[in-house]
N, C-alpha and C positions, 0 to 999 in steps of 0.2 A: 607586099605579096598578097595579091585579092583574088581569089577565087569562088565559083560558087559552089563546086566541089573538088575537092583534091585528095591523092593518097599520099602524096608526101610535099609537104611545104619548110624550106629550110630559110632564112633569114636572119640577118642581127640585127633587126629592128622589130615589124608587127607581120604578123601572118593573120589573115583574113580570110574564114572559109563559109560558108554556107554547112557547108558539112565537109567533116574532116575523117577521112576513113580510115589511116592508119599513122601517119605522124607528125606533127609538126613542132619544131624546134625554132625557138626563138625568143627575143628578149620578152615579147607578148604574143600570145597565142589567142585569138577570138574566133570562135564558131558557133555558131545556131546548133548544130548538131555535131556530137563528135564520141567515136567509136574506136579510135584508136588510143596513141600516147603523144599529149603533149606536154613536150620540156621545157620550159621557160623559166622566168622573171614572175611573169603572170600568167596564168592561164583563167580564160573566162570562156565559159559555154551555156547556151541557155538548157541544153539536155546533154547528158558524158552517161556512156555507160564502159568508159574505159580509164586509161588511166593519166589523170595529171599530175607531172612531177614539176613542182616548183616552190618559190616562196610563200607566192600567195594565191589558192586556189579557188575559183570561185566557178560555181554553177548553180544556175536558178534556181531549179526546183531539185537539186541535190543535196548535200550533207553539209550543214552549216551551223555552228554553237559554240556560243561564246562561254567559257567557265570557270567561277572561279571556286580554289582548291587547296586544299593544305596537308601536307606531307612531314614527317621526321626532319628532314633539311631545313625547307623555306617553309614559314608557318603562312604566306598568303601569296598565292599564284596567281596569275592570271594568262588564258592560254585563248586561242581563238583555231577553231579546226576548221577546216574548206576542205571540199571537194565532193565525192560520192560515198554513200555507205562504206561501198567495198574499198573505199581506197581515199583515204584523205592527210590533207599537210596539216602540222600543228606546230604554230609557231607563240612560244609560252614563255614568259617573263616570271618572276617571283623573289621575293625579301625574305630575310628571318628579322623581323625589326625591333622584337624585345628576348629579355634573357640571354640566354648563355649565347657567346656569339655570335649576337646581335650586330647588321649592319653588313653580313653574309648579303647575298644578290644573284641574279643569275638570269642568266639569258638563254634560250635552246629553241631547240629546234627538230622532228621528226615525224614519222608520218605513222599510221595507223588503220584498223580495220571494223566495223562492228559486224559481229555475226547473229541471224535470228532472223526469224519470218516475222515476227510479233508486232505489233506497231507500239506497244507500251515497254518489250522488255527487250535489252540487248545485250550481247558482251564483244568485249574490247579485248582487243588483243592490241599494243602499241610498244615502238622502239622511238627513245628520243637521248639528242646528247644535248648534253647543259653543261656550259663554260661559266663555272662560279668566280665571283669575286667578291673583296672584301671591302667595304666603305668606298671612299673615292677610286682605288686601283683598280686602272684599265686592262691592266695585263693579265692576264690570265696565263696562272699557275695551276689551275685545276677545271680538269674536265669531271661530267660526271656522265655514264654513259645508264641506262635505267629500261628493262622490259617493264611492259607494266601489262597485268590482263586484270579482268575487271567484271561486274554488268552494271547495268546504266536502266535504269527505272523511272518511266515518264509516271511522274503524279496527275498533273492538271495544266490545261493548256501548253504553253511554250515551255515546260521547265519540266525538268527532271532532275535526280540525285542519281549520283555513278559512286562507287567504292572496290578499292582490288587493292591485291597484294602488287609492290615491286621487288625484284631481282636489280641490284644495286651495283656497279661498279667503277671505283672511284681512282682517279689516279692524279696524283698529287709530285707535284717538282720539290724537291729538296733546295734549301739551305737559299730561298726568298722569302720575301716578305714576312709573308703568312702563311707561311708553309705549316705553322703551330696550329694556326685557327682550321685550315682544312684538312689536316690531319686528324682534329677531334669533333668532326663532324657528323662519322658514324656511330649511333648509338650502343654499336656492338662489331664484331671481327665473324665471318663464317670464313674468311681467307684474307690472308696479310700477305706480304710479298714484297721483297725489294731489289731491286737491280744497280746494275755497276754505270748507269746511264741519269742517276742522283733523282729517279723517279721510284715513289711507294703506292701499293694497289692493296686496293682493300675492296670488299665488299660486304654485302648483309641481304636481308630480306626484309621489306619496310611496307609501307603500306599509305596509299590516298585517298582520301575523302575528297567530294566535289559535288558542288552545284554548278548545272548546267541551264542554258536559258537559248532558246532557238526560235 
């Protein structure tokens, strides 16, 4: 689907615009210029002042850093963000590989915002959900769902350092695996909970450290 401007391009393959004014949907989304939302697999624009929802978000001269970060859970993450300021995917991986616990893992995904006119200082506001596991198991018995706001403070050249509190909520399947191991994951209880459906929810208020490189 090749245009060189279009307001709506829908496809299960590529959509191809010169400029995209209000949506295109598809397994890849590419445009020179684009103003609207697009939904995909991929989305790639050389200028977006709007909104890309997908895996992997890329624009040229937009919101792009790679970071890596360490949290109460996983003691080493690594997380890579696309898209624009106002609106970008994060799609973040991370281990707890020593101590208590150790061999914990986890993979997520969600998107977020930076707010500020500054060019050195910002803050984050982000929702992301992470399906942890343990050692080799694929399965996932635990989600973990996590606000997190922040600010983000450029030192020198490409790099910066970010730190903020998260709002934690953890929900864990009974009477698998390791149901043991993610159940003592949280460092503390602000709300415990259990239901008649062999699932337990807990939450806390935690907090991440990070370096960032763009």
């Amino acid at each position: 689907n090749n245009a060189d401007s279009a307001l709506v391009q829908v496809s299960g393959l590529v959509n191809r615009a010169g400029y995209s004014k209000f949506l295109q949907v598809g397994l890849v989304n590419l445009s020179d210029t684009s103003s609207g939302v697009n939904v995909g697999l991929i989305n790639y624009s050389k200028k977006a002042d709007g909104v890309n929802i997908g895996l992997i978000n890329l624009v040229k001269n937009g919101y792009h850093k790679l970071e890596f970060s360490a949290d109460e859970i996983l003691s080493f993450n690594l997380a890579f963000r696309g898209g624009t300021k106002t609106f970008h995917s994060i799609i973040t991986t991370g281990i707890r590989p020593f101590g208590d616990k150790s061999g914990t893992w986890g993979t997520g995904y969600g998107f977020g915002t930076s707010l500020g006119k500054s060019d050195k200082t910002s803050w984050d506001i982000e929702a992301t959900s992470t399906e942890l596991f343990y050692h080799k198991g694929l399965i996932s018995d635990c989600q973990l769902y996590r606000l997190y706001a922040g600010i983000d403070r450029k030192t020198s050249g490409n790099f910066s350092v970010a730190a903020g509190i998260t709002l934690n909520y953890l929900v864990v399947k009974w009477y698998t695996t390791f149901d043991y191991v993610y159940e003592s994951l949280p460092p503390y209880s602000i709300h415990l909970a259990e239901d008649g459906d062999f699932h337990k929810y807990d939450s806390w208020v935690g907090a991440r450290v990070a370096l960032r490189f763009f």
